[in-house]
CHARMM internal coordinates of N, CA and C (Angstrom, degrees):
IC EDIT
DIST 1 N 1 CA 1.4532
DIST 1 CA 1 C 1.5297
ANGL 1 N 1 CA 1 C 109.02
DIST 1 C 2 N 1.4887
ANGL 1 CA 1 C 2 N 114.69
DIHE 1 N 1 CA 1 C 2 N 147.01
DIST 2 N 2 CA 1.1063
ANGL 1 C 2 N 2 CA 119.31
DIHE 1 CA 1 C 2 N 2 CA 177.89
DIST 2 CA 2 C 1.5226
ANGL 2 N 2 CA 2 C 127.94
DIHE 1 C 2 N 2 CA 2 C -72.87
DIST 2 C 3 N 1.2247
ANGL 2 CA 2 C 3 N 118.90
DIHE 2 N 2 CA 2 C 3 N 151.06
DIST 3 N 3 CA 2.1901
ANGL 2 C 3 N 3 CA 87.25
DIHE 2 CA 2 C 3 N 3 CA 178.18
DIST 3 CA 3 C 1.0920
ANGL 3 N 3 CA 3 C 102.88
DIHE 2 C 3 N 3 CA 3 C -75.18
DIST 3 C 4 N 1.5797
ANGL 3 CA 3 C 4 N 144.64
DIHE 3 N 3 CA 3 C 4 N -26.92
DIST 4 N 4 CA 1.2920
ANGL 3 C 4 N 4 CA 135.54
DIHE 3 CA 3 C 4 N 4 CA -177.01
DIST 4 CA 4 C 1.6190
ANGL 4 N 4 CA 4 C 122.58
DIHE 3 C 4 N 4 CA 4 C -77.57
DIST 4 C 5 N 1.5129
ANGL 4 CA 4 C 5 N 109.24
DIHE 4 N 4 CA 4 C 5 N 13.36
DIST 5 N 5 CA 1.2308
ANGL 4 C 5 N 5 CA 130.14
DIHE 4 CA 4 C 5 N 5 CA -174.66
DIST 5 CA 5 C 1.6608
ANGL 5 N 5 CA 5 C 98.77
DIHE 4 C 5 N 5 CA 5 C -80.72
DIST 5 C 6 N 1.4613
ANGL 5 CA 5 C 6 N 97.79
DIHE 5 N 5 CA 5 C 6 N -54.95
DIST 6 N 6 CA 1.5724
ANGL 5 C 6 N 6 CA 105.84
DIHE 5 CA 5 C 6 N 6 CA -173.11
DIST 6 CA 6 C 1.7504
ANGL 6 N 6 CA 6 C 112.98
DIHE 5 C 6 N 6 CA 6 C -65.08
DIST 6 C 7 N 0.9806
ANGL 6 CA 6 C 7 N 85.40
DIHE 6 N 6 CA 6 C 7 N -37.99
DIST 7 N 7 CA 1.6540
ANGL 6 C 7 N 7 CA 88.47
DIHE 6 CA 6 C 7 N 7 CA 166.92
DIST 7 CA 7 C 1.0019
ANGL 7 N 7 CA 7 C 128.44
DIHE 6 C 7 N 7 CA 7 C -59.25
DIST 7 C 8 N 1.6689
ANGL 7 CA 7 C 8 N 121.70
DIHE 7 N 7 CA 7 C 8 N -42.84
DIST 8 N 8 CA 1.1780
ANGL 7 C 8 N 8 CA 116.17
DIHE 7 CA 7 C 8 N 8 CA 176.05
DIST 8 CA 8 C 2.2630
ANGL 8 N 8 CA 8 C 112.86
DIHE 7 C 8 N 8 CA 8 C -72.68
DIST 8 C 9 N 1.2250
ANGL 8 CA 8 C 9 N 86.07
DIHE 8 N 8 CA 8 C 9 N -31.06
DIST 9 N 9 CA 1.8025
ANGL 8 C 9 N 9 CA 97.79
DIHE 8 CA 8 C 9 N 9 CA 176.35
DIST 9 CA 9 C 1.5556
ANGL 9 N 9 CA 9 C 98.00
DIHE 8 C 9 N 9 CA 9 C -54.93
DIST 9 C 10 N 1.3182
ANGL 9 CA 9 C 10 N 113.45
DIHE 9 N 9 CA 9 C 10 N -69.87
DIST 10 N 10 CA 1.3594
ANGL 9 C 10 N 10 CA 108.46
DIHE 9 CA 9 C 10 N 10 CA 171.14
DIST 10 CA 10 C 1.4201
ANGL 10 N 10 CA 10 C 132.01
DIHE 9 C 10 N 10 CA 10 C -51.01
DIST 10 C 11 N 0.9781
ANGL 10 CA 10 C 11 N 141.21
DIHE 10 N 10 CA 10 C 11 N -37.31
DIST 11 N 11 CA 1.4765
ANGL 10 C 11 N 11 CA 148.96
DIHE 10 CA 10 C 11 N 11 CA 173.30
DIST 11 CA 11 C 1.2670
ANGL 11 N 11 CA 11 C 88.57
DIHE 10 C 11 N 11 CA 11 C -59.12
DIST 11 C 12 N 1.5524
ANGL 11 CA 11 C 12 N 145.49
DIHE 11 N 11 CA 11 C 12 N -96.50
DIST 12 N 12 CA 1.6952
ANGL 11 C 12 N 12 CA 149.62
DIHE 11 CA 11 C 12 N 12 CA 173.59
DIST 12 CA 12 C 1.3546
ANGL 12 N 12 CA 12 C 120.34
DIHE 11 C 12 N 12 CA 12 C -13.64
DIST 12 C 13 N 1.5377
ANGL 12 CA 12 C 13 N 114.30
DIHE 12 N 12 CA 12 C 13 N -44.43
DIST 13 N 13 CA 1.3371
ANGL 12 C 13 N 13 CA 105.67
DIHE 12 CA 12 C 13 N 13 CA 178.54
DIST 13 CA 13 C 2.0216
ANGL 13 N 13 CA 13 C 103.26
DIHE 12 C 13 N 13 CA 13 C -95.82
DIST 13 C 14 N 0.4833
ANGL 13 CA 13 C 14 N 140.90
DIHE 13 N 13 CA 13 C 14 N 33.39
DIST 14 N 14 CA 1.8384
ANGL 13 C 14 N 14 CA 163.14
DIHE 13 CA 13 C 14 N 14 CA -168.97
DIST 14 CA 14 C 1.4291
ANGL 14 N 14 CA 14 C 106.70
DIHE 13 C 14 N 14 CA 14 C -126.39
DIST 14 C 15 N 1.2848
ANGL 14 CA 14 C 15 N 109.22
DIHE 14 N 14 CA 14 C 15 N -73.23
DIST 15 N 15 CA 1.7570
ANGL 14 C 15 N 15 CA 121.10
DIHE 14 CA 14 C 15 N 15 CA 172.93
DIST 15 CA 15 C 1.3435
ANGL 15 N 15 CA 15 C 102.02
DIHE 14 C 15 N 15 CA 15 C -60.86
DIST 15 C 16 N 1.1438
ANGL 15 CA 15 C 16 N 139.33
DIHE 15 N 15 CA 15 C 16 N -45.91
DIST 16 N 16 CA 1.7276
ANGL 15 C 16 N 16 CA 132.93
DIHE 15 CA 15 C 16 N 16 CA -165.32
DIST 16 CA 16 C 1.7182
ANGL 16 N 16 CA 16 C 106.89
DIHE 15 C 16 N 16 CA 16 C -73.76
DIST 16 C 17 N 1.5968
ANGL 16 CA 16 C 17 N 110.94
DIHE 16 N 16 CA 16 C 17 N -22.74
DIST 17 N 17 CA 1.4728
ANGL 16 C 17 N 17 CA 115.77
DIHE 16 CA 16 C 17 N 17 CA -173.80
DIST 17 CA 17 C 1.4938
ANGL 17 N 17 CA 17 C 107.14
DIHE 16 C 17 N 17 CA 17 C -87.42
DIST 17 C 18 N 1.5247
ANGL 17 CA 17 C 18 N 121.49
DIHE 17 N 17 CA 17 C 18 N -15.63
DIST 18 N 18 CA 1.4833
ANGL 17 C 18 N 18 CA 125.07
DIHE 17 CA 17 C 18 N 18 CA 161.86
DIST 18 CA 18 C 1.0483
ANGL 18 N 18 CA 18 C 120.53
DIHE 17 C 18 N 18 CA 18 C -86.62
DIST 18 C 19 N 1.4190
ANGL 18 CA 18 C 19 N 109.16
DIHE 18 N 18 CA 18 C 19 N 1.41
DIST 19 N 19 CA 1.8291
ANGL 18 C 19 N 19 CA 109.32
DIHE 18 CA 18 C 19 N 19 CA -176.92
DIST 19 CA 19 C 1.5882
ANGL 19 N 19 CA 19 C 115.58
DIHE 18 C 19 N 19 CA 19 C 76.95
DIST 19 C 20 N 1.2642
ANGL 19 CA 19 C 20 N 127.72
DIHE 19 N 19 CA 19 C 20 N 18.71
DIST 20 N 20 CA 1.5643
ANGL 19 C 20 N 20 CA 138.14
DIHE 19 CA 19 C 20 N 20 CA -145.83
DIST 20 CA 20 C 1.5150
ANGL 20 N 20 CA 20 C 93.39
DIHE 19 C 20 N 20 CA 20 C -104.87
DIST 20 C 21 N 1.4408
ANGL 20 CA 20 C 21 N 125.78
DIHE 20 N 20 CA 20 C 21 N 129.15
DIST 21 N 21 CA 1.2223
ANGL 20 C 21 N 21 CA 129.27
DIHE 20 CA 20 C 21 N 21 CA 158.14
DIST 21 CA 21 C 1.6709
ANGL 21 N 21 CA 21 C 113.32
DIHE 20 C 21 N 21 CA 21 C -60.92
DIST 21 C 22 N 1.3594
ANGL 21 CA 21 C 22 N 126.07
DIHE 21 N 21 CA 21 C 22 N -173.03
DIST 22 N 22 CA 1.6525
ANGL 21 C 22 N 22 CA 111.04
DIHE 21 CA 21 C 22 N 22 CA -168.98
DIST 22 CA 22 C 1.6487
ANGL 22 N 22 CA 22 C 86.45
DIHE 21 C 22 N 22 CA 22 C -101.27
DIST 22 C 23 N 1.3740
ANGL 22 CA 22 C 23 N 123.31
DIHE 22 N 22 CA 22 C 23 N -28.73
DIST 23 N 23 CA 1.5005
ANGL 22 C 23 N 23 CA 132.63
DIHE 22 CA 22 C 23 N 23 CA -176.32
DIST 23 CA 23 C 1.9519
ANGL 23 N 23 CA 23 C 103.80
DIHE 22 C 23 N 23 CA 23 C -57.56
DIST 23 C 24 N 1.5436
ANGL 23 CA 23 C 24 N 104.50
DIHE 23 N 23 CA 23 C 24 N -45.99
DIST 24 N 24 CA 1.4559
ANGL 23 C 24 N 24 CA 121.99
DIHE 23 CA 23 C 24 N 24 CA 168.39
DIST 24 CA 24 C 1.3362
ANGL 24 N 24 CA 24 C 113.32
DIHE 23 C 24 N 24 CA 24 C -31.44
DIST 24 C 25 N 1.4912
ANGL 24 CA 24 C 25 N 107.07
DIHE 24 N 24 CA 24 C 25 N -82.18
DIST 25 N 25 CA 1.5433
ANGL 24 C 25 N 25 CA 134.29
DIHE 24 CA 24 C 25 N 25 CA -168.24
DIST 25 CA 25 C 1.6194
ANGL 25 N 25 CA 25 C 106.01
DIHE 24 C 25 N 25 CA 25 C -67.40
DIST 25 C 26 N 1.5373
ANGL 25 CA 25 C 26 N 117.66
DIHE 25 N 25 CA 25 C 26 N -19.76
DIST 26 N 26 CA 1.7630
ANGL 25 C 26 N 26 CA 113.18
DIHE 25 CA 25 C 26 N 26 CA 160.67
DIST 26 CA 26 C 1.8229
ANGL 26 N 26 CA 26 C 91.76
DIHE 25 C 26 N 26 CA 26 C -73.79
DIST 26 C 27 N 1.4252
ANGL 26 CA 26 C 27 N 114.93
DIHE 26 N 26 CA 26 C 27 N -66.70
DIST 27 N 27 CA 1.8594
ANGL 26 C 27 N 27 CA 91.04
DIHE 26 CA 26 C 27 N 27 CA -169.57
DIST 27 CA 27 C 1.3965
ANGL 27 N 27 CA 27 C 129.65
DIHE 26 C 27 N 27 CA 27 C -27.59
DIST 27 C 28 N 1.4938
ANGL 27 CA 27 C 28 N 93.35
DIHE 27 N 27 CA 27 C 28 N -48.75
DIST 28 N 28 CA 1.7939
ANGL 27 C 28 N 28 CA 106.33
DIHE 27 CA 27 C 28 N 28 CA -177.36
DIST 28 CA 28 C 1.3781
ANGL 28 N 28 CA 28 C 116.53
DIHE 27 C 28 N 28 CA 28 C -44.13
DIST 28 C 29 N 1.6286
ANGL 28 CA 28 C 29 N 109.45
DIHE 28 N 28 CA 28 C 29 N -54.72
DIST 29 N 29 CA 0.9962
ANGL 28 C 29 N 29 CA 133.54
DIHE 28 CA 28 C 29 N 29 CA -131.54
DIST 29 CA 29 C 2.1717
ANGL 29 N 29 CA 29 C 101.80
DIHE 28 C 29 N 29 CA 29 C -102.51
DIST 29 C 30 N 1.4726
ANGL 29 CA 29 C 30 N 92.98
DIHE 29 N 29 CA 29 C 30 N -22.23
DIST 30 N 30 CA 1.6042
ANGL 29 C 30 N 30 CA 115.42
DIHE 29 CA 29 C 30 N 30 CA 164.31
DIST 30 CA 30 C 1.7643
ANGL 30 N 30 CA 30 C 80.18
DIHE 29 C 30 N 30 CA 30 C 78.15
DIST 30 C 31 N 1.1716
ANGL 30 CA 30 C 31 N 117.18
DIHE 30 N 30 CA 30 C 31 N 65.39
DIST 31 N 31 CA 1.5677
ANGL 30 C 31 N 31 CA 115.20
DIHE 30 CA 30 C 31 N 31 CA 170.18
DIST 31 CA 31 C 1.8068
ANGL 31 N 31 CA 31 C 110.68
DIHE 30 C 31 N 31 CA 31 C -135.04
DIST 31 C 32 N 1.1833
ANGL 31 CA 31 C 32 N 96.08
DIHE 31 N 31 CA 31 C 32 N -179.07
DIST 32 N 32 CA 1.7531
ANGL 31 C 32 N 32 CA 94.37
DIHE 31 CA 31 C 32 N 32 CA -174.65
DIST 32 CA 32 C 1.7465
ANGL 32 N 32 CA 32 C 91.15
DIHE 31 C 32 N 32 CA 32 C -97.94
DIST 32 C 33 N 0.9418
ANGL 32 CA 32 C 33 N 105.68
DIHE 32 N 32 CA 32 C 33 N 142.80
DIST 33 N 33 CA 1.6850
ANGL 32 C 33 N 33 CA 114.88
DIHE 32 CA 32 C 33 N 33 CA -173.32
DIST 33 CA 33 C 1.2930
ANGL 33 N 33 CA 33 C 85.62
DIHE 32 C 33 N 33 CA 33 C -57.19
DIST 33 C 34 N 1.2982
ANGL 33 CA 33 C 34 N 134.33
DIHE 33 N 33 CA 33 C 34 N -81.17
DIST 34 N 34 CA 1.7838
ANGL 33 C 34 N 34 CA 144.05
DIHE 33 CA 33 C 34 N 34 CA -156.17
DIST 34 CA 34 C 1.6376
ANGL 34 N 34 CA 34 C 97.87
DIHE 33 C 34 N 34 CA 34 C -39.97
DIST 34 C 35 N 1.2243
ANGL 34 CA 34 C 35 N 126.63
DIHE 34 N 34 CA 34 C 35 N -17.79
DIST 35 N 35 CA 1.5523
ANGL 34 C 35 N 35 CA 134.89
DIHE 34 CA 34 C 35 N 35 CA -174.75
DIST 35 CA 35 C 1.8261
ANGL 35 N 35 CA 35 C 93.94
DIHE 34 C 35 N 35 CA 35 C -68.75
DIST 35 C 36 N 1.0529
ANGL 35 CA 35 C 36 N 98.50
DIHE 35 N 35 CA 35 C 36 N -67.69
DIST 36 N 36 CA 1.4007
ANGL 35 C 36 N 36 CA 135.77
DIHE 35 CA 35 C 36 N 36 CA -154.69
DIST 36 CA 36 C 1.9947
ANGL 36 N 36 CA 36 C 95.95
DIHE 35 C 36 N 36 CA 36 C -52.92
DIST 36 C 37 N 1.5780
ANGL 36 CA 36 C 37 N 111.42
DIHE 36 N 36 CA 36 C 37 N -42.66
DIST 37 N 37 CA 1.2912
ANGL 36 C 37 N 37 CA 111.57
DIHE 36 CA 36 C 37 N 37 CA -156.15
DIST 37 CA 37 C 1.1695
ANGL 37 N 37 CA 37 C 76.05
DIHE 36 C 37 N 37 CA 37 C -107.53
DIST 37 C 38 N 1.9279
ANGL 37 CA 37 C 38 N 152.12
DIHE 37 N 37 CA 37 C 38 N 6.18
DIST 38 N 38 CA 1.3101
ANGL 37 C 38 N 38 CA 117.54
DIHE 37 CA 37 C 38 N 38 CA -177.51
DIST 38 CA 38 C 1.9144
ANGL 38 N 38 CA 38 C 82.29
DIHE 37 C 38 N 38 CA 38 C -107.29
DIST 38 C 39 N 0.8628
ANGL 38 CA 38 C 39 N 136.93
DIHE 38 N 38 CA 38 C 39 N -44.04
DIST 39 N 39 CA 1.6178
ANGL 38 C 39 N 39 CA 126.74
DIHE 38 CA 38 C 39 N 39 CA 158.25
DIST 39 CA 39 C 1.3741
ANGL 39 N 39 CA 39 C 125.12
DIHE 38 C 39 N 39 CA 39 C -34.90
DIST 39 C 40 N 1.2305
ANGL 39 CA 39 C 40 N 119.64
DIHE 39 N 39 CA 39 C 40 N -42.04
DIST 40 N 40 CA 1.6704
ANGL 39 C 40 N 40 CA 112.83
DIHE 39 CA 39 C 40 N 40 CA 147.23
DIST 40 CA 40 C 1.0181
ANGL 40 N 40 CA 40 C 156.58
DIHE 39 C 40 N 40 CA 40 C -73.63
DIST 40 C 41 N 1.3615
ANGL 40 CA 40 C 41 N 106.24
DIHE 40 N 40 CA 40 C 41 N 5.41
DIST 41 N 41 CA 1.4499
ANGL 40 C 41 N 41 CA 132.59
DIHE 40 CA 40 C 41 N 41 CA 156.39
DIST 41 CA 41 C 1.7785
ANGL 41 N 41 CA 41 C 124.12
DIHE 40 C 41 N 41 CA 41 C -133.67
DIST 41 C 42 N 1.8035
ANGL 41 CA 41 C 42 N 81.88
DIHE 41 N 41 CA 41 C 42 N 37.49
DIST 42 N 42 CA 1.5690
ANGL 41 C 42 N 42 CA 87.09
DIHE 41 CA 41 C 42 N 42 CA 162.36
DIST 42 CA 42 C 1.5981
ANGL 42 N 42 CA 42 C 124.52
DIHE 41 C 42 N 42 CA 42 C 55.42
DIST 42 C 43 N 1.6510
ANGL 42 CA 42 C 43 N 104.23
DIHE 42 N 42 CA 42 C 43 N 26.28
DIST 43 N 43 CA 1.6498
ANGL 42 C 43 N 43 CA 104.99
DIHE 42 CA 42 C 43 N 43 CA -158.80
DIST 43 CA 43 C 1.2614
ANGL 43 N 43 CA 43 C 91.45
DIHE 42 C 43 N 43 CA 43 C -107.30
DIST 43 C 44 N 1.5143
ANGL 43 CA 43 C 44 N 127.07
DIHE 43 N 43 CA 43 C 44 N -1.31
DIST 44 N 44 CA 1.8924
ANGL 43 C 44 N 44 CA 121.83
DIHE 43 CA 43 C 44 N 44 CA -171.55
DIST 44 CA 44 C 1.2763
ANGL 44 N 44 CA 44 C 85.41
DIHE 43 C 44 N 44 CA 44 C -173.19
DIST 44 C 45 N 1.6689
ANGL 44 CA 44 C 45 N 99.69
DIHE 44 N 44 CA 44 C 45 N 138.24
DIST 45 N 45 CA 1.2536
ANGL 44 C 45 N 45 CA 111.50
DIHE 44 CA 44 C 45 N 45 CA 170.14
DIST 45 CA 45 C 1.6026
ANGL 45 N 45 CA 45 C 121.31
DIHE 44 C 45 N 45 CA 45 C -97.96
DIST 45 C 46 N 1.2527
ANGL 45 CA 45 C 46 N 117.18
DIHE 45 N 45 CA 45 C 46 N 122.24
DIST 46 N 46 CA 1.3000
ANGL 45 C 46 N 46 CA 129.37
DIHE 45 CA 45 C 46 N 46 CA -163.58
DIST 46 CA 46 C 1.9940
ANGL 46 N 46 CA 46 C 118.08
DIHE 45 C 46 N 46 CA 46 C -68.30
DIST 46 C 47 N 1.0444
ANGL 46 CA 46 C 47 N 125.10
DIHE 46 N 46 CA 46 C 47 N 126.23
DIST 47 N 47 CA 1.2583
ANGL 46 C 47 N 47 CA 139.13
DIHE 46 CA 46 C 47 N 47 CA -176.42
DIST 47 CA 47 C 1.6388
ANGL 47 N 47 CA 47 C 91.75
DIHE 46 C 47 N 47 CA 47 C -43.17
DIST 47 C 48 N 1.1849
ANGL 47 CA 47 C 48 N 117.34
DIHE 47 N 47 CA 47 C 48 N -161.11
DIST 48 N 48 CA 1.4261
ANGL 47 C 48 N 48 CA 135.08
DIHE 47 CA 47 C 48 N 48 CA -142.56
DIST 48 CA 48 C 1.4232
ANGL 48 N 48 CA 48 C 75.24
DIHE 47 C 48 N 48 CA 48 C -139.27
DIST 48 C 49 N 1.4830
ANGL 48 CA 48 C 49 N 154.76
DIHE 48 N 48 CA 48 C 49 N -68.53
DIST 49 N 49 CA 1.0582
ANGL 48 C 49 N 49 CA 170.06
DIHE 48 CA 48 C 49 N 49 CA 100.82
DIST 49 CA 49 C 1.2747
ANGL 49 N 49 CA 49 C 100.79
DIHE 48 C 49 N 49 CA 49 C 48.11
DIST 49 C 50 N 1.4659
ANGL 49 CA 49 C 50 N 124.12
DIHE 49 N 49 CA 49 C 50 N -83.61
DIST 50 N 50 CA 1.1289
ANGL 49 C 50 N 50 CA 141.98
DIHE 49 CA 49 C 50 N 50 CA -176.18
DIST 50 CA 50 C 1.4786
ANGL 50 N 50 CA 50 C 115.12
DIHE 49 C 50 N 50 CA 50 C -42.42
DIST 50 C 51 N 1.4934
ANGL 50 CA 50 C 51 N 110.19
DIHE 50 N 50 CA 50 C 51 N -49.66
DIST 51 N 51 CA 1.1988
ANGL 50 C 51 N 51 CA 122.47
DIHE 50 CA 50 C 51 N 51 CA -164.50
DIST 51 CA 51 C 2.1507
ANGL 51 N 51 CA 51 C 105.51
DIHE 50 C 51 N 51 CA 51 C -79.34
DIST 51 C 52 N 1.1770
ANGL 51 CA 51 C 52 N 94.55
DIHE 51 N 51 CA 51 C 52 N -19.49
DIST 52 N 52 CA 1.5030
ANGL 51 C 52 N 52 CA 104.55
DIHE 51 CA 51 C 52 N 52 CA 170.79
DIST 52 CA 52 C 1.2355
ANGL 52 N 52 CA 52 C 116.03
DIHE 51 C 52 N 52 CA 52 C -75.94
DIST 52 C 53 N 0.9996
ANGL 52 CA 52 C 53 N 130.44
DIHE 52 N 52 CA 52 C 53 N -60.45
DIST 53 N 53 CA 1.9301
ANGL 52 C 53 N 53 CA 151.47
DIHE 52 CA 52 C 53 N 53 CA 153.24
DIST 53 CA 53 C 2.1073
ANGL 53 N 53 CA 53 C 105.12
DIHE 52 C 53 N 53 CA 53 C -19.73
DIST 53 C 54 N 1.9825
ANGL 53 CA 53 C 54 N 106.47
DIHE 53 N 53 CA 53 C 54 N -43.21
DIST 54 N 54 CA 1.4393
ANGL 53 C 54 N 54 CA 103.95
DIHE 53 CA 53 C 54 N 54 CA 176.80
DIST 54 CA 54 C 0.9675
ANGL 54 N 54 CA 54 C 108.64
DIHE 53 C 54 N 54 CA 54 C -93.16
DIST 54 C 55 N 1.2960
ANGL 54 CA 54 C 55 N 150.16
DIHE 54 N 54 CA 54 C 55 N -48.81
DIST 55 N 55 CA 1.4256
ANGL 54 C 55 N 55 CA 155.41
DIHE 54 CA 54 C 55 N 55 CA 141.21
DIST 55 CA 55 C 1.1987
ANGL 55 N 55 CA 55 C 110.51
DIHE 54 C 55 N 55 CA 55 C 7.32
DIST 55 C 56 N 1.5665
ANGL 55 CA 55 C 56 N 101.79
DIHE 55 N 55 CA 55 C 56 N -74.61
DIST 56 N 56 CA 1.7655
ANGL 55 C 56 N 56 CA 107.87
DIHE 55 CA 55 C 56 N 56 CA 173.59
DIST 56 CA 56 C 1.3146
ANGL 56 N 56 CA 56 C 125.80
DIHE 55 C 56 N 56 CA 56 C -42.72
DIST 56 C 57 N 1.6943
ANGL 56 CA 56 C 57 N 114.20
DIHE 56 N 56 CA 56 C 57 N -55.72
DIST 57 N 57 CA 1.0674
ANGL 56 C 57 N 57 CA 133.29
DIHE 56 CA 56 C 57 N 57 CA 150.37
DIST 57 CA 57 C 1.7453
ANGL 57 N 57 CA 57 C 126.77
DIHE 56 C 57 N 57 CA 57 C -7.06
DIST 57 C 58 N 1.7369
ANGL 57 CA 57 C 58 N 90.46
DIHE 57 N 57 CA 57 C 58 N -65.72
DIST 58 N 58 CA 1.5443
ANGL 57 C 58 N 58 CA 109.81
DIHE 57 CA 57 C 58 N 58 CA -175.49
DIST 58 CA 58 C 1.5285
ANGL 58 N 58 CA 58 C 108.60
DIHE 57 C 58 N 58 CA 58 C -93.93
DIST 58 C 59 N 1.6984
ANGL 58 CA 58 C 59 N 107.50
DIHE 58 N 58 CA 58 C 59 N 24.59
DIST 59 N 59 CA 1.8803
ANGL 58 C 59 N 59 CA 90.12
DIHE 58 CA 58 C 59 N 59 CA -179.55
DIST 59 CA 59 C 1.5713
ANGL 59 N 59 CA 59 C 106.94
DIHE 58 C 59 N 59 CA 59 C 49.92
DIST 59 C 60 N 1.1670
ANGL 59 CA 59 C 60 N 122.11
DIHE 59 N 59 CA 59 C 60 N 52.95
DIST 60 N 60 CA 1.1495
ANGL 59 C 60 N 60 CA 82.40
DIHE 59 CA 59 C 60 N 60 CA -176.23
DIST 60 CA 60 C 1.8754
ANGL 60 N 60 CA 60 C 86.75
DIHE 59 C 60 N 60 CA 60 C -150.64
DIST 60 C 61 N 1.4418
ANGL 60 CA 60 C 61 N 115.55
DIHE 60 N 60 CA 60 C 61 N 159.58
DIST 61 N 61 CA 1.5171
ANGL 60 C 61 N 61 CA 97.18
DIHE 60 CA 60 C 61 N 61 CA 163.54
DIST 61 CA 61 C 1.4259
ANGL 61 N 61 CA 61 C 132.45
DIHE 60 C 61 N 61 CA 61 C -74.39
DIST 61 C 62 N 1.3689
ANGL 61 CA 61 C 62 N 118.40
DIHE 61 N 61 CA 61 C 62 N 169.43
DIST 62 N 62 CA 1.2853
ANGL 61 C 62 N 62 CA 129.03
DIHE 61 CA 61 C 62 N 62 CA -179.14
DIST 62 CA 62 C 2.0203
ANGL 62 N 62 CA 62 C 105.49
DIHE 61 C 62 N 62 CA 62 C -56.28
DIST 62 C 63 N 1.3607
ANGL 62 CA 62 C 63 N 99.24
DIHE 62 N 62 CA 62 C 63 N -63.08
DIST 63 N 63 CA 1.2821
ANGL 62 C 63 N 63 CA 111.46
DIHE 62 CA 62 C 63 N 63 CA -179.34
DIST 63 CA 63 C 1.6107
ANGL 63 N 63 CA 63 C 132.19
DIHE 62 C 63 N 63 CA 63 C -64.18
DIST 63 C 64 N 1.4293
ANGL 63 CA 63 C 64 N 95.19
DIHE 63 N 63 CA 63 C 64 N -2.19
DIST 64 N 64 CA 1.8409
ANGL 63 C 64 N 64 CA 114.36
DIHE 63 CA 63 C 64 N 64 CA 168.55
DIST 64 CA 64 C 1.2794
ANGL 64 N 64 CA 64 C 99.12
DIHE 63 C 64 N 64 CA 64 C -101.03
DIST 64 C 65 N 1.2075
ANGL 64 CA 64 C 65 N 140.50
DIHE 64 N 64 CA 64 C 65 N 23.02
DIST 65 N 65 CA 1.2094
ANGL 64 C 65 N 65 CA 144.02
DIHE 64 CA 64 C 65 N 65 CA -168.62
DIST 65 CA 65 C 2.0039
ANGL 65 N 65 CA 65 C 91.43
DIHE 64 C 65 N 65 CA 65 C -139.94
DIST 65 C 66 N 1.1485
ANGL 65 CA 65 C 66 N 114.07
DIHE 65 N 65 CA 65 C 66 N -57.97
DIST 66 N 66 CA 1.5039
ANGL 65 C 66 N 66 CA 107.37
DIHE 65 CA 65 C 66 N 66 CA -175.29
DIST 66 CA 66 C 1.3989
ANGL 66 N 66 CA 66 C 114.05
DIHE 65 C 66 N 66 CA 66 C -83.52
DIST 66 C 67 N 1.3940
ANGL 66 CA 66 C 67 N 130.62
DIHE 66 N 66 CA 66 C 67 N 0.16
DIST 67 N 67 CA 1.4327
ANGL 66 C 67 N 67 CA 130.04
DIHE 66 CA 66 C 67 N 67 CA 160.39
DIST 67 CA 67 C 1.5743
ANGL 67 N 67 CA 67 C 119.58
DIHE 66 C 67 N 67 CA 67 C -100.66
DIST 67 C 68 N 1.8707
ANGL 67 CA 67 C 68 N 107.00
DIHE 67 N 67 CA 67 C 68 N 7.36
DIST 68 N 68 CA 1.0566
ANGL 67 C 68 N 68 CA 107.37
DIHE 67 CA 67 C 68 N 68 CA 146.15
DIST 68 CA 68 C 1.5341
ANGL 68 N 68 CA 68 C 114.93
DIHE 67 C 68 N 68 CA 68 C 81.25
END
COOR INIT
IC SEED 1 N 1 CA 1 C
IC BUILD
């Protein structure tokens, strides 16, 4: 498995527990939706940057996001 695999598992199941469409969690998150759904299916691995911007997004920390 990839490490950006878990990230994307995590980011999806995070957004699905707020009720957030993936189009949603790009507004929040000031991202391009297509960003948002290629990180959740593990299709691009997301900056360090990026992953701060969804985090924020999701209330949530950076590092509950990279342990997946």
């Amino acid at each position: 498995m990839k490490p950006y695999e878990k990230y994307g598992e995590a980011i999806a199941k995070l957004r699905k527990q707020n009720g957030w469409s993936q189009e949603e969690l790009a507004a929040r998150a000031k991202l391009d939706p297509k960003s948002v759904v290629q990180i959740e299916n593990a299709k691009r691995n997301p900056t360090l940057k990026t992953l701060q911007k969804i985090a924020s997004a999701l209330n949530v920390s950076i590092s509950k996001l990279l342990e997946g």
